[in-house]
Backbone as CSV, one residue per row, in Angstrom:
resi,resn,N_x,N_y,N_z,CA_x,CA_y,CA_z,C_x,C_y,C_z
1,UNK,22.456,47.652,59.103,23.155,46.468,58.697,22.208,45.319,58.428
2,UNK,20.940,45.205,59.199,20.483,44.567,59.311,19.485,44.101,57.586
3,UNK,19.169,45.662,57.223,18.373,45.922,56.312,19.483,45.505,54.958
4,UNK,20.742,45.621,54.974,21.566,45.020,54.140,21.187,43.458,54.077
5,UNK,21.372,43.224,54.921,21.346,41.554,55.148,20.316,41.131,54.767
6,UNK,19.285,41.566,54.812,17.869,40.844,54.588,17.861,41.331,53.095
7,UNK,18.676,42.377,52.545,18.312,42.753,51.266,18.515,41.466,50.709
8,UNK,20.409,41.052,50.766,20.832,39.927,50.063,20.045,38.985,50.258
9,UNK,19.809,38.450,51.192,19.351,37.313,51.197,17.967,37.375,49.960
10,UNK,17.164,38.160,50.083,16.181,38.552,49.283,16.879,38.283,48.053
11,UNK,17.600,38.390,47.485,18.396,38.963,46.302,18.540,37.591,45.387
12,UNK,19.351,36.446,47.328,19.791,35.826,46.918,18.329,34.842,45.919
13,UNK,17.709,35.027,47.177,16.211,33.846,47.223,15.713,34.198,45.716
14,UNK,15.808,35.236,45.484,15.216,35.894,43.987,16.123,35.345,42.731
15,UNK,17.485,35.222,42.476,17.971,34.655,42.091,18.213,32.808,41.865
16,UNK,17.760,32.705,42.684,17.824,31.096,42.533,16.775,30.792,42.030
17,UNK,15.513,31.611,42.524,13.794,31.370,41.954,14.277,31.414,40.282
18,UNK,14.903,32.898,39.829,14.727,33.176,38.362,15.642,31.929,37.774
19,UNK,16.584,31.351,38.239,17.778,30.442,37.563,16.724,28.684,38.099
20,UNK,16.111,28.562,39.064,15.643,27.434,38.694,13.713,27.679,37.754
21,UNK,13.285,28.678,37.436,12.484,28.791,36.728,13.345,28.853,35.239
22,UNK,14.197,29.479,35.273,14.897,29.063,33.647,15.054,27.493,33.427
23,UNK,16.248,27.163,34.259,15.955,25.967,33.882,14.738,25.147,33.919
24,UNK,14.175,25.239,34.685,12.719,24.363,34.629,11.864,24.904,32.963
25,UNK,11.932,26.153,32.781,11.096,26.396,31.702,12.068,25.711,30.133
26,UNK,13.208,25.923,30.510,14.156,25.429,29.831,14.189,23.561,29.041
27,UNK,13.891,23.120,30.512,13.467,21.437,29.905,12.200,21.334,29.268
28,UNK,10.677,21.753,30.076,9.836,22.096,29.567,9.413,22.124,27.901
29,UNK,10.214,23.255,27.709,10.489,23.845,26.632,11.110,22.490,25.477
30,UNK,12.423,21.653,25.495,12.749,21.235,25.040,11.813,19.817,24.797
31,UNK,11.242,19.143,26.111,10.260,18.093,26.023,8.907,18.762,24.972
32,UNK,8.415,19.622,25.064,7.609,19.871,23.964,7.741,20.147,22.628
33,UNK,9.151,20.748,21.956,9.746,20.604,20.788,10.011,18.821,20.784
34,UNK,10.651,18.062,21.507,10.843,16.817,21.286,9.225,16.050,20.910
35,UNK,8.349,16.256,21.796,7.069,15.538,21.141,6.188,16.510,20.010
36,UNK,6.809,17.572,19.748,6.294,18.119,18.846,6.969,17.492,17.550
37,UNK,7.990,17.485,17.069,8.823,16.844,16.387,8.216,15.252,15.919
38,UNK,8.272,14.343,17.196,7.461,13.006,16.882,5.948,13.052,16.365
39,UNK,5.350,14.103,16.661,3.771,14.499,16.117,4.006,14.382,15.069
40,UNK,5.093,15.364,14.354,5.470,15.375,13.169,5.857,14.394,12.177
41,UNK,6.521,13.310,12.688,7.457,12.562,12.069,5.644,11.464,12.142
42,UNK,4.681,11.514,12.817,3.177,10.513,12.654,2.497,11.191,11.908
43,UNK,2.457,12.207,11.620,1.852,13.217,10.153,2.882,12.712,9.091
44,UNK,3.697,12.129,8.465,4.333,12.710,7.208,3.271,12.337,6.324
45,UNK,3.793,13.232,4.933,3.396,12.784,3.735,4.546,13.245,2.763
46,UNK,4.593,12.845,1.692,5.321,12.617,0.849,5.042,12.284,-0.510
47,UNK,5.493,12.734,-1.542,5.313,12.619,-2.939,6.696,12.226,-3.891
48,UNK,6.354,11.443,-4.204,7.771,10.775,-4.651,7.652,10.246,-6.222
49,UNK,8.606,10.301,-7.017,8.471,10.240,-8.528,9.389,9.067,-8.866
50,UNK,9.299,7.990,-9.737,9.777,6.778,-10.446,9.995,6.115,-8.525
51,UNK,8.925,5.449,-7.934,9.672,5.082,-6.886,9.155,3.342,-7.432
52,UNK,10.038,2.617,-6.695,10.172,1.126,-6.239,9.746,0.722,-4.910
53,UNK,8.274,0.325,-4.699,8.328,-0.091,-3.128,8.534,-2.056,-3.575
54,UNK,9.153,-2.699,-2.403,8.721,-3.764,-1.985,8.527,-4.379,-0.922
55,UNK,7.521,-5.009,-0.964,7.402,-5.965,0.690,8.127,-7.305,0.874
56,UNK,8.859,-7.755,1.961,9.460,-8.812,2.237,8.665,-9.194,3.904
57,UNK,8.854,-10.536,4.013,8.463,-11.025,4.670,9.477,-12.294,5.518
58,UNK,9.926,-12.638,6.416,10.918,-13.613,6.611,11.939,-13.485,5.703
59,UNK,12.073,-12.758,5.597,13.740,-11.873,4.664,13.125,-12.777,3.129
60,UNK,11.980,-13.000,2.874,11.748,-13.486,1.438,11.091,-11.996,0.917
61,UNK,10.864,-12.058,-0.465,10.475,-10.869,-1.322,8.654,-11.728,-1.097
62,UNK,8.101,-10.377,-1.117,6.270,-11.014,-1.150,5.732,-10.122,-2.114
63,UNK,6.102,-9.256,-2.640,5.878,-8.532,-3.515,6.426,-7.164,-4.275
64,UNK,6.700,-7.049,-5.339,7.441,-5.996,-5.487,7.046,-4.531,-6.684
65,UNK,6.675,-3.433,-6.255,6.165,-2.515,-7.618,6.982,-1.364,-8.088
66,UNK,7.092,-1.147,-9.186,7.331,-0.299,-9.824,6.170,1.012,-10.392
67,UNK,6.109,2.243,-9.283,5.354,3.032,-9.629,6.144,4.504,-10.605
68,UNK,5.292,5.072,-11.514,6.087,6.482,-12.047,5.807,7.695,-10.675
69,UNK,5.122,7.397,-10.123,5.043,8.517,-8.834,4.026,8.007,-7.596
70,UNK,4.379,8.356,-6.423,3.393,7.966,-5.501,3.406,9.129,-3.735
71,UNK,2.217,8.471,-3.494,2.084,9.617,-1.968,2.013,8.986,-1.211
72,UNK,2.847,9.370,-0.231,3.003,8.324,1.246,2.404,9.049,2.492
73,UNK,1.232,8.696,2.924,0.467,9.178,4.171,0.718,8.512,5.398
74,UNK,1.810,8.649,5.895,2.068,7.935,7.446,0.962,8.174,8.608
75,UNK,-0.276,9.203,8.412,-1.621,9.022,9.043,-2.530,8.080,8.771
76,UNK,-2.770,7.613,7.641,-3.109,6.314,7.132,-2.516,5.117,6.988
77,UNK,-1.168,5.733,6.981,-0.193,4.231,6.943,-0.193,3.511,5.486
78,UNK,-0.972,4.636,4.380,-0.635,4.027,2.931,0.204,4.415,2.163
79,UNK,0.063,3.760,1.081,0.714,4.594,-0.127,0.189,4.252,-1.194
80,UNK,-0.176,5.555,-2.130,-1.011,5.860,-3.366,-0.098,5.452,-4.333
81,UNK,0.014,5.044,-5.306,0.716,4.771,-6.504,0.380,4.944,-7.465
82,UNK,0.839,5.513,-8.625,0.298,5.777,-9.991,0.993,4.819,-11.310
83,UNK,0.218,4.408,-12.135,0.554,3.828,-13.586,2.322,2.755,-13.076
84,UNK,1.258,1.523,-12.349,2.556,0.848,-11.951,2.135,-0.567,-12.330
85,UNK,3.584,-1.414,-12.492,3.902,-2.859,-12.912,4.891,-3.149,-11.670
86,UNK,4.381,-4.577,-11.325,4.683,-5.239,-10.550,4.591,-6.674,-10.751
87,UNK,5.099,-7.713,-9.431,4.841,-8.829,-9.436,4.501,-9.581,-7.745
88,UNK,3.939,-10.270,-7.839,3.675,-11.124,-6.733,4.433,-12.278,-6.706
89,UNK,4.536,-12.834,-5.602,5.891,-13.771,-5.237,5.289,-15.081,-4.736
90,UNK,5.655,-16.224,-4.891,5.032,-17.103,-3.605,6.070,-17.227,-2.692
91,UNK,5.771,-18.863,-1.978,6.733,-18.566,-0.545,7.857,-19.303,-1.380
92,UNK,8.344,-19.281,-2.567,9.519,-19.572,-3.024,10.755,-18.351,-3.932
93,UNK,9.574,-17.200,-3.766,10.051,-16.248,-4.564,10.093,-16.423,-6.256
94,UNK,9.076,-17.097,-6.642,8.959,-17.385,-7.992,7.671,-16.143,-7.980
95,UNK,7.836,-15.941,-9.483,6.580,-15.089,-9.456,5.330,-15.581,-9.795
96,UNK,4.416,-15.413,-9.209,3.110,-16.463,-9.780,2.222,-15.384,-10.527
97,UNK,2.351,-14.149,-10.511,1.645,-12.835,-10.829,2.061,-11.986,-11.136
98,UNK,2.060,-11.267,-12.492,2.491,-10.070,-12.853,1.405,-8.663,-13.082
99,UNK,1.434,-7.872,-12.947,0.345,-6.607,-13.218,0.610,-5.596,-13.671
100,UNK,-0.212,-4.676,-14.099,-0.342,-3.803,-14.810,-1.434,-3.057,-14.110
101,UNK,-1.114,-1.963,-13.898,-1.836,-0.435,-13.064,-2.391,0.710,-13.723
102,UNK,-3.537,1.402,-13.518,-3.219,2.977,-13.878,-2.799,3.258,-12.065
103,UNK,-3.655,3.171,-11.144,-3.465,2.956,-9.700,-3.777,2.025,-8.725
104,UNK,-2.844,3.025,-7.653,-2.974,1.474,-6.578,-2.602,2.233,-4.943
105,UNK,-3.258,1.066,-4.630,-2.930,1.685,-2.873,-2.936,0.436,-1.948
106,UNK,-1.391,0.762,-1.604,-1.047,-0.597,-0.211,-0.708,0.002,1.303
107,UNK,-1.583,-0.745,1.877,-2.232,-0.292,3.402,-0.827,-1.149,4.061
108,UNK,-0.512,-0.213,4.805,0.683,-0.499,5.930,0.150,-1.494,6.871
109,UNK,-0.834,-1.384,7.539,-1.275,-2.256,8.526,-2.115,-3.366,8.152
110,UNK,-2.995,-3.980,7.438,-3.619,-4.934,6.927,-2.795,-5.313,5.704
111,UNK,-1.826,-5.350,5.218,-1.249,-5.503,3.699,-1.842,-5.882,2.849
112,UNK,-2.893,-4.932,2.612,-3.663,-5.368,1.213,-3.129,-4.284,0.057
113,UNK,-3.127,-4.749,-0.883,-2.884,-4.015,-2.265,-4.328,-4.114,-2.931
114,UNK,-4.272,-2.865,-3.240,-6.085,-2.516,-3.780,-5.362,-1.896,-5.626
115,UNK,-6.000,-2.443,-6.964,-5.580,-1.695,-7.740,-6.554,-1.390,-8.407
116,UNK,-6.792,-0.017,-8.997,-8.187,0.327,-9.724,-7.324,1.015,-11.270
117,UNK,-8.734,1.318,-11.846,-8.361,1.639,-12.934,-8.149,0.104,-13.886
118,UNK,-7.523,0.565,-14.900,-7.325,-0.835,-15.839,-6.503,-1.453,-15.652
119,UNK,-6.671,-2.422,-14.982,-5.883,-3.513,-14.333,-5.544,-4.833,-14.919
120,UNK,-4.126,-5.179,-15.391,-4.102,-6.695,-15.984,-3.243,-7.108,-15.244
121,UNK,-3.841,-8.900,-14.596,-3.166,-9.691,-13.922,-2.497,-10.673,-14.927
122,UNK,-1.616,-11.067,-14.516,-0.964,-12.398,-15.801,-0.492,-13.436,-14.923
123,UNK,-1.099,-14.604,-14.910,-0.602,-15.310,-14.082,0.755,-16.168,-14.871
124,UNK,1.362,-16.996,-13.895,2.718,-18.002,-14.227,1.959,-18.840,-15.197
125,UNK,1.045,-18.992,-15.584,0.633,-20.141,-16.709,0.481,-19.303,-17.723
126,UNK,0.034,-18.253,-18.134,-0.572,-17.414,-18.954,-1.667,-16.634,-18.957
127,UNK,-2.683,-17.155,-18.035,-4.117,-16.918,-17.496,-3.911,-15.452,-17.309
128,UNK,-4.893,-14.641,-18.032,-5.197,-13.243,-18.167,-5.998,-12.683,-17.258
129,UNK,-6.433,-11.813,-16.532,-7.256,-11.039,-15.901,-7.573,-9.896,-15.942
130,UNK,-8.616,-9.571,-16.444,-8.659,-7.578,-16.450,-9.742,-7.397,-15.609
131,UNK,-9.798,-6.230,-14.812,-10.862,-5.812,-13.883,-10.547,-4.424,-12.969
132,UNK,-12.062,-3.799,-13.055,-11.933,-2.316,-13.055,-10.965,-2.359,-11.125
133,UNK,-11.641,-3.465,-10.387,-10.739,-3.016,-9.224,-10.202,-4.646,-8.773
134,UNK,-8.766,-4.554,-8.548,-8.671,-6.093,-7.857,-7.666,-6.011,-6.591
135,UNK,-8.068,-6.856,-5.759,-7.582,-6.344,-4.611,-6.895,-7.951,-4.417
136,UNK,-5.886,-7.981,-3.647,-4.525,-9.117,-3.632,-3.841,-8.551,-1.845
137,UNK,-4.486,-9.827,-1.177,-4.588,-10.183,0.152,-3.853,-10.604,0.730
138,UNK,-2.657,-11.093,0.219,-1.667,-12.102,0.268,-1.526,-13.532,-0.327
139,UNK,-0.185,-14.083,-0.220,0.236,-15.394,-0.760,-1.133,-16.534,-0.409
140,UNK,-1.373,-16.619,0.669,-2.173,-17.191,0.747,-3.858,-17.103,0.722
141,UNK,-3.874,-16.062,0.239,-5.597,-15.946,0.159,-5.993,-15.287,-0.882
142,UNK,-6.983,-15.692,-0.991,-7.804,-14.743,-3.077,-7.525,-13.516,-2.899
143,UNK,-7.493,-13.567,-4.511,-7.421,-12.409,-4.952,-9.425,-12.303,-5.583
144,UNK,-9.294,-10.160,-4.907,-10.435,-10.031,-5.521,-11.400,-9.359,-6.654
145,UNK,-11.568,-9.537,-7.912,-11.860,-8.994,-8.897,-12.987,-8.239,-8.566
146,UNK,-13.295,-7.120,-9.012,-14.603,-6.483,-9.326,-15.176,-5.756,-10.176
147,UNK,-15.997,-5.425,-11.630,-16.379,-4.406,-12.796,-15.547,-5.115,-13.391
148,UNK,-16.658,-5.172,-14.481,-16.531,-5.503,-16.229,-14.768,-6.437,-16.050
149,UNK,-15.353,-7.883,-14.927,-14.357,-8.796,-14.470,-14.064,-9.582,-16.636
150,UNK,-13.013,-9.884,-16.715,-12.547,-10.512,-17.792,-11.609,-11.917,-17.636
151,UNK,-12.155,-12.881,-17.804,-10.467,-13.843,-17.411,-10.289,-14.851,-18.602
152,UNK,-8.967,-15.016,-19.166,-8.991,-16.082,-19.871,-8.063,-16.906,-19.235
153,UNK,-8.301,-18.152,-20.042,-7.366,-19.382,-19.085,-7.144,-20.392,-20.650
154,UNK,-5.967,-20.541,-20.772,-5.454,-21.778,-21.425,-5.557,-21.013,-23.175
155,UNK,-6.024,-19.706,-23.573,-6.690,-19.731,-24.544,-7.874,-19.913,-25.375
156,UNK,-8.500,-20.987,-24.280,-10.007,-21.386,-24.599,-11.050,-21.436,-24.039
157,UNK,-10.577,-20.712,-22.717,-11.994,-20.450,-21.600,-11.903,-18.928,-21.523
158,UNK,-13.060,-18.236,-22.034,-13.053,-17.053,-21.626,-14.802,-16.592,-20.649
159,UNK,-14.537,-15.579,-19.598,-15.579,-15.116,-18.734,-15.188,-14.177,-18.816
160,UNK,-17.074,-13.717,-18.302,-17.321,-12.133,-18.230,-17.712,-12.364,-16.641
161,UNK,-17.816,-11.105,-16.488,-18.913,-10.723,-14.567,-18.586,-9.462,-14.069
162,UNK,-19.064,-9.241,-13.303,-19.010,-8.235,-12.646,-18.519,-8.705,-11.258
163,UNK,-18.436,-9.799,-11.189,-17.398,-10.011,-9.459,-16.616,-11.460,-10.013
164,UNK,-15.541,-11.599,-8.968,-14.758,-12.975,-9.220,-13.946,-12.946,-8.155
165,UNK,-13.408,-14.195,-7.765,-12.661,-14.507,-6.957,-11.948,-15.541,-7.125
166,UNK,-10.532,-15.627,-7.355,-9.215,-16.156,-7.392,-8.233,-16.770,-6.695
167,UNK,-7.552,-17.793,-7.171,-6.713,-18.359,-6.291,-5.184,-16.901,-6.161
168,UNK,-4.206,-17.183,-5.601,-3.368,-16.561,-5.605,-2.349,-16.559,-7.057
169,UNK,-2.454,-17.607,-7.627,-1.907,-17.823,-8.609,-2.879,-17.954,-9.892
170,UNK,-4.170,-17.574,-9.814,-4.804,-17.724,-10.398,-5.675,-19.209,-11.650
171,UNK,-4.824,-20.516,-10.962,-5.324,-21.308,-11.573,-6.654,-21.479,-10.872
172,UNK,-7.655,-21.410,-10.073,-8.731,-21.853,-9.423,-9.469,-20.522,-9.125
173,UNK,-11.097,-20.070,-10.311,-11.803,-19.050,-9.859,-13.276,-19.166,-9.732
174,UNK,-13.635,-18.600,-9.635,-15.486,-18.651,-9.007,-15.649,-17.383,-9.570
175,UNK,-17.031,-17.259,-10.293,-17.146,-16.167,-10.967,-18.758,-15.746,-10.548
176,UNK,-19.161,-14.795,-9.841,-20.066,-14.411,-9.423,-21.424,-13.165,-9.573
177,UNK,-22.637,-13.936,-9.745,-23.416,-12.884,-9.874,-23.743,-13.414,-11.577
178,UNK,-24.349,-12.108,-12.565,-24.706,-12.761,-14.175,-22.991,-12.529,-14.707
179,UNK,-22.969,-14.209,-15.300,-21.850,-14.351,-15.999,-22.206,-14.577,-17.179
180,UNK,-20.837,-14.314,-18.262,-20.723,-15.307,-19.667,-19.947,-16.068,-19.892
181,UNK,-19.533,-17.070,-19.897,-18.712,-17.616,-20.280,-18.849,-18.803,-21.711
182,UNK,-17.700,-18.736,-22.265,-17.730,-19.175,-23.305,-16.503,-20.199,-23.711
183,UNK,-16.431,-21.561,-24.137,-15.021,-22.215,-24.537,-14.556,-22.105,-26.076
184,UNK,-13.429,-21.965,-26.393,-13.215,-21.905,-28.123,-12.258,-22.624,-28.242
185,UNK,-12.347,-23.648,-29.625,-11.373,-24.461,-30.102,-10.910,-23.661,-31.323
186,UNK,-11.132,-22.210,-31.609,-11.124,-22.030,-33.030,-10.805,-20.244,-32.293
187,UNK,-9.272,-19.929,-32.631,-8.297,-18.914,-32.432,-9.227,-17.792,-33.230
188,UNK,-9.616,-17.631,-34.057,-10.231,-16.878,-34.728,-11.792,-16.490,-34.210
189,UNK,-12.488,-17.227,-33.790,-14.016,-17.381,-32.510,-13.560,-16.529,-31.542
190,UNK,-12.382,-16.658,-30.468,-12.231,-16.245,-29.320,-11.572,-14.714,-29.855
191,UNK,-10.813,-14.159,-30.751,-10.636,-12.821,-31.172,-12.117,-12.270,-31.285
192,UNK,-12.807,-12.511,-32.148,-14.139,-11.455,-32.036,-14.303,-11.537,-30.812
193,UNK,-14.570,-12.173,-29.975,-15.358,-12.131,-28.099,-14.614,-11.488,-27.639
194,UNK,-13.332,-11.130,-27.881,-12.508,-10.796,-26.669,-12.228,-8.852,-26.870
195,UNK,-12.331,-8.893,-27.641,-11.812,-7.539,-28.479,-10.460,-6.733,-27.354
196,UNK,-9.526,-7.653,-26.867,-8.171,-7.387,-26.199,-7.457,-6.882,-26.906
């Protein structure tokens, strides 16, 4: 009788071991699919076609683009953009800046917009800008030109350089390193120089 008794109990003790090792392997189990999952969701990437990003700031618009396709790296926290037009905003939501892309890339955490390739800025006055890379820091701080820099202003000031630096709206620039610059009163002078 005795050897009965000690069986169960054995039986029992064995049973509770296997039912609290299930469950224990059971939560286990589910806490590591759960942070496996969030690993996941800090890896994405993504490829996306005719997209619209914009940034707002204090529920105002700070900038807004129109790309034909782009890649979103949530490990970097960017996004790549291809052959895009956009505009820049001030703190009134007027646009002080319009552009023109082959590409571009805006950093999630520093909000800089970097655009390469052939790049035209147009400011709210008319003021032109072309440059192989220009990078746009925010409302309040320059914008930065770099390669075979181009700017006209008013129609009758035109520069060359290889670096420049800009107001946000582009009325106020500094042009750096060997420049050319040239003024024209005569519409027909500033076409040969410019060959735009």
């Amino acid at each position: 009788m005795k050897r009965k008794k000690i069986a169960k109990i054995v039986s029992v003790i064995i049973a509770l071991l296997l039912a609290w090792g299930l469950i224990w392997s059971y939560s286990v189990t589910k806490i590591v699919k759960k942070n496996s999952k969030n690993a996941n969701l800090k890896n994405q990437h993504a490829v996306v076609k005719n997209i619209i990003v914009t940034e707002t700031q204090d529920g105002k618009k700070y900038w807004e683009f129109y790309a034909k396709s782009g890649e979103y790296n949530s490990q970097h926290n960017s996004i790549k953009l291809n052959d895009l037009i956009g505009n820049f905003y001030d703190k009134n939501e007027q646009v002080v800046v319009s552009f023109k892309s082959n590409q571009g890339t805006y950093d999630e955490k520093t909000k800089k917009v970097i655009l390469n390739g052939e790049n035209l800025f147009v400011g709210k006055d008319g003021s032109q800008l072309y440059a192989d890379e220009l990078i746009w820091q925010g409302q309040d701080k320059d914008i930065l030109a770099n390669g075979n820099v181009q700017f006209i202003q008013d129609n009758k000031i035109i520069t060359k350089s290889q670096k420049a630096i800009f107001n946000s709206s582009l009325t106020d620039f500094r042009i750096i390193g060997k420049t050319k610059t040239q003024l024209f009163a005569d519409e027909n002078k500033k076409k040969k120089y410019t060959q735009l």
